[in-house]
Residue frames relative to the residue before (quaternion, step in Angstrom):
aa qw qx qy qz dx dy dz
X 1.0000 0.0000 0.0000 0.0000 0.00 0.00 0.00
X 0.5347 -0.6215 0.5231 0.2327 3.20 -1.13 1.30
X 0.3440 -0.6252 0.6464 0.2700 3.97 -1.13 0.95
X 0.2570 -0.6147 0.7378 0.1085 3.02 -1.61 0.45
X 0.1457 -0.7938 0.5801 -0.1103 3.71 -0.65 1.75
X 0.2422 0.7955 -0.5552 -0.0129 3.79 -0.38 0.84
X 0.2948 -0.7083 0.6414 0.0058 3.48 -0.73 1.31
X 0.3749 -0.6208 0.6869 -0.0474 3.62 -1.68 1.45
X 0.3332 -0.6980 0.6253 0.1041 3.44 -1.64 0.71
X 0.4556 -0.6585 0.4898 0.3449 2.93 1.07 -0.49
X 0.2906 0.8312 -0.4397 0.1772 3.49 1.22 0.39
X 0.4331 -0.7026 0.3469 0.4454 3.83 -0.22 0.01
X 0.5956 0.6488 -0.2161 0.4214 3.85 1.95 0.07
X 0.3677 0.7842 -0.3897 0.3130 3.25 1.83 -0.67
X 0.8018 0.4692 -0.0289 0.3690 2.89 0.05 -2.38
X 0.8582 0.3067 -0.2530 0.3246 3.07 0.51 -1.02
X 0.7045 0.2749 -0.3144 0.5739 3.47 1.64 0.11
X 0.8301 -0.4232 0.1989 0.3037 3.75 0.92 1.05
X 0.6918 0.5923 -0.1299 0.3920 3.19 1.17 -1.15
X 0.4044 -0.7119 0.5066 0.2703 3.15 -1.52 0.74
X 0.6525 -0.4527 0.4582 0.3992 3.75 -1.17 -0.31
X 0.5240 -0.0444 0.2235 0.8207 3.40 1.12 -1.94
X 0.2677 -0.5138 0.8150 0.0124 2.71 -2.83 0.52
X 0.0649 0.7666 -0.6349 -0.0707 3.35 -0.08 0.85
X 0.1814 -0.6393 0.7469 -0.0239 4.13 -1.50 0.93
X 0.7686 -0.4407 0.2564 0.3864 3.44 -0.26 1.19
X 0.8588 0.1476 -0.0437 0.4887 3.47 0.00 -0.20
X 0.6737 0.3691 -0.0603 0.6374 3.74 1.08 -1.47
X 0.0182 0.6468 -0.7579 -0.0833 3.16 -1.01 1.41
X 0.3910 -0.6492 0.6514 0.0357 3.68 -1.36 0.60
X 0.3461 0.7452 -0.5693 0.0284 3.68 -0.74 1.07
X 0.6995 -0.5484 0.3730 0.2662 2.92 -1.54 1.38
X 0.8128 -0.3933 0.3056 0.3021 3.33 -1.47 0.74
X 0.1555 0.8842 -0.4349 0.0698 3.71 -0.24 0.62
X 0.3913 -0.7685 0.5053 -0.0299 3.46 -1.09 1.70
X 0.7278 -0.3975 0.4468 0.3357 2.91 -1.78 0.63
X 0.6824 0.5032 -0.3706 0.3793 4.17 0.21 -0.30
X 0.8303 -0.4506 0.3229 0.0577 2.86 -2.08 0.78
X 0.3247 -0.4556 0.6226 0.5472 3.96 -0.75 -0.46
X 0.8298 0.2988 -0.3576 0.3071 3.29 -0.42 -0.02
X 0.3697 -0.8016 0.3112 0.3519 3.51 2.07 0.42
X 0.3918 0.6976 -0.5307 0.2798 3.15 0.40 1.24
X 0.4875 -0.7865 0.2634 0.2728 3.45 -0.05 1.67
X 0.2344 -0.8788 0.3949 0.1295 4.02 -0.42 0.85
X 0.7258 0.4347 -0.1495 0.5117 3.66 -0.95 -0.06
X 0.3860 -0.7639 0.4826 0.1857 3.70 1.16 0.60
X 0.6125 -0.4325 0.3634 0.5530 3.59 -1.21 -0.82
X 0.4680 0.5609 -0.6032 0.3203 3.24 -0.02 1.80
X 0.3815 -0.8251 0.3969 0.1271 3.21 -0.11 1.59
X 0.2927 0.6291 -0.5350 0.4820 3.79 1.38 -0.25
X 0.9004 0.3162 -0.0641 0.2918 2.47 -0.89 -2.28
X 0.6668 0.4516 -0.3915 0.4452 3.76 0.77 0.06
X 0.5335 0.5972 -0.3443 0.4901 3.31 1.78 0.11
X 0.7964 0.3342 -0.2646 0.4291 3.05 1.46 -0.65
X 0.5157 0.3508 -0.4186 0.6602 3.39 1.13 0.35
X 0.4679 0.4831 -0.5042 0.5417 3.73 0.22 1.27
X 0.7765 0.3851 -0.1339 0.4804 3.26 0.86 -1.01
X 0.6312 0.4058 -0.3743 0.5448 3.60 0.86 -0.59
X 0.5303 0.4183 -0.4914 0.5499 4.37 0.91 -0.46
X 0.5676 0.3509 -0.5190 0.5342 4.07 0.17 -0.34
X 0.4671 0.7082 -0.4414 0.2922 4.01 -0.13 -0.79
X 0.7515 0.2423 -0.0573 0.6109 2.94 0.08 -2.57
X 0.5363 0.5426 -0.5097 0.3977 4.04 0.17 -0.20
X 0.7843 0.3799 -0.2541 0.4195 3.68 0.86 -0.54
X 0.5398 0.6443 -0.2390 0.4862 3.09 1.52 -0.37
X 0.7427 0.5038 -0.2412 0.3693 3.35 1.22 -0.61
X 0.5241 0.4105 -0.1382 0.7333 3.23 2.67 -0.45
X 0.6298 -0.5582 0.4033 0.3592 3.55 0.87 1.08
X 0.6022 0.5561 -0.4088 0.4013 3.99 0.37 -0.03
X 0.1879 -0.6527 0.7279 0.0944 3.67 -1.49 0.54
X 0.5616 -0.6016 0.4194 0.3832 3.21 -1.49 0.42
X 0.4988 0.4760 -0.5456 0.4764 3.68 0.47 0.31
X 0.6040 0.5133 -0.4172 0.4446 3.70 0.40 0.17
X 0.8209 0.3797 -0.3373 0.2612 3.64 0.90 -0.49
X 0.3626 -0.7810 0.5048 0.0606 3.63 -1.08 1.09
X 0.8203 0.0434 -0.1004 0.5614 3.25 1.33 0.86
X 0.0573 -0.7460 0.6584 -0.0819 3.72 -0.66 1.57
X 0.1270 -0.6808 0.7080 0.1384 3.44 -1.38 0.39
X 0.0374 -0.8181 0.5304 0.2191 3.19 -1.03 0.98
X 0.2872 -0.6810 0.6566 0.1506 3.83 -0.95 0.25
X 0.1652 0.7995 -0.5617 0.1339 3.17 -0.95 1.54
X 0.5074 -0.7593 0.3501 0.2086 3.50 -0.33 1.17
X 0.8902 -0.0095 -0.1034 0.4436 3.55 1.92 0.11
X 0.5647 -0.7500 0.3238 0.1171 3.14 0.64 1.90
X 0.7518 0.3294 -0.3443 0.4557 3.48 0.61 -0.44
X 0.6350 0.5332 -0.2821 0.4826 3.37 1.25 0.19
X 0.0575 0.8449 -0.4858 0.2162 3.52 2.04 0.07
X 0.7386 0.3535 -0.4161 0.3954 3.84 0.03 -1.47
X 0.3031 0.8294 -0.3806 0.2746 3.49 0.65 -0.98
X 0.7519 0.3508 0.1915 0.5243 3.34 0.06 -2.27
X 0.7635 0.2927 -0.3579 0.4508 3.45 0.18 -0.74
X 0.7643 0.3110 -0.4310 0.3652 4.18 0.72 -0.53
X 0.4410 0.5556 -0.5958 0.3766 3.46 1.38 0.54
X 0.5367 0.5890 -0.3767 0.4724 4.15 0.96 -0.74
X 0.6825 0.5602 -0.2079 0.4209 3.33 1.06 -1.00
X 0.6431 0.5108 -0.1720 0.5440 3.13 1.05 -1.16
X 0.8286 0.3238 -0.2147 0.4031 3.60 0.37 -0.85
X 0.7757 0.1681 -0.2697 0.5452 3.84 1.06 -0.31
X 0.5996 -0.6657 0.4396 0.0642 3.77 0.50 1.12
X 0.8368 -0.2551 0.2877 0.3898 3.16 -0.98 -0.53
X 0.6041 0.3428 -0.3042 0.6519 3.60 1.48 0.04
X 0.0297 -0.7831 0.6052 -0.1398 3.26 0.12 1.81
X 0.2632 -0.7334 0.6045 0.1656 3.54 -0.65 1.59
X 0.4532 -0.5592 0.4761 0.5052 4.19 -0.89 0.11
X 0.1153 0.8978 -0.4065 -0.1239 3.43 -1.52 0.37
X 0.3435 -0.7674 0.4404 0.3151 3.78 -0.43 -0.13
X 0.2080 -0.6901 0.6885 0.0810 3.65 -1.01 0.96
X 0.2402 0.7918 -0.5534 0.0961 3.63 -1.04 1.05
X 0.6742 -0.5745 0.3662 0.2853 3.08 -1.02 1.43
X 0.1608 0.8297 -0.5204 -0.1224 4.17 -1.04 0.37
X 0.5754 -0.5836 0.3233 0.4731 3.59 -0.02 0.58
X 0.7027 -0.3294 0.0700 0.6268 3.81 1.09 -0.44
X 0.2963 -0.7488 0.5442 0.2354 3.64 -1.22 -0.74
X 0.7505 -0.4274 0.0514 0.5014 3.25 -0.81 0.89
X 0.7401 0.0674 -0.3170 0.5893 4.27 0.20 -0.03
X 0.4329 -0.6240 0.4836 0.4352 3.71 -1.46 0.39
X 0.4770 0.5463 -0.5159 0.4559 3.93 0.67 0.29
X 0.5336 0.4742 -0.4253 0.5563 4.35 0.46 -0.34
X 0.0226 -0.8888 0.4578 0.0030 3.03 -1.01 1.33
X 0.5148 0.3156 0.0013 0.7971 2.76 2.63 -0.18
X 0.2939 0.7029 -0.6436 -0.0734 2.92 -1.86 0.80
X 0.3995 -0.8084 0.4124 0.1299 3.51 -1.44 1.08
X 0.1923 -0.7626 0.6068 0.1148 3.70 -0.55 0.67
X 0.2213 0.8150 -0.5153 -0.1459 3.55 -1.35 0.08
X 0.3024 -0.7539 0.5251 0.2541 3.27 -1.36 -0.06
X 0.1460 -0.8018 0.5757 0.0657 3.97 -0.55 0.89
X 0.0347 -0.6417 0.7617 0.0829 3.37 -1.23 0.63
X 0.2476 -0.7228 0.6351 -0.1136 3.02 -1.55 2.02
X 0.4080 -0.7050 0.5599 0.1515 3.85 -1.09 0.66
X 0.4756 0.6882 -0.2909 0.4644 3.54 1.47 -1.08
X 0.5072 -0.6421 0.5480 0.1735 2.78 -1.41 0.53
X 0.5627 -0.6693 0.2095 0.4376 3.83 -0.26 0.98
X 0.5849 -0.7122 0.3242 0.2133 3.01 -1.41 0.49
């Protein structure tokens, strides 16, 4: 039987809404939706949706890092973005940060997300060869 491994950031949302960071299942690490904000959840990159894409993306990073996984490992990102006409925005930060190891993804519009300053958020899924972490 395959362990089931979940690993915390210490984020200040975990705990209080249940959730892990990542879930790693032998092979498939899973990580939870991730935002432009701090360890100490302060919300980054202002109303610049880029740069809150990329501090979105580097919290997915250290989320994979903690389940043994790098972002060349992931093969699938949802993004969540609170305003669609700003799509380019987000997508050449995605661009910008996983290169030429392009996981598949989805960009979709949400009415907002958990602070009204979060203007983006990134989910993913990684498939590792390693041996767990």
């Amino acid at each position: 039987m395959t362990p089931i491994e979940r690993f915390s950031s210490g984020g200040p949302w975990e705990a209080a809404a249940g959730y892990s960071r990542a879930v790693r299942v032998g092979s498939l690490v899973f990580v939870a939706g991730c935002t432009a904000t701090d360890a100490d959840g302060n919300v980054l990159g202002g109303s610049d949706l880029h740069a809150q894409a990329r501090y979105a993306l580097a919290n997915v990073a250290a989320a994979l890092g903690l389940a043994g996984a790098e972002l060349a490992d992931v093969v699938q990102t949802r993004i969540y973005v609170t305003d669609i006409g700003r799509w380019e925005e987000a997508g050449r930060a995605h661009a910008e940060v996983f290169g030429e190891a392009r996981p598949v993804t989805a960009m979709v519009e949400v009415a907002r997300l958990l602070d009204p300053r979060m203007l983006v958020e990134i989910e993913a899924i990684a498939y590792v060869t390693s041996a767990a972490a």
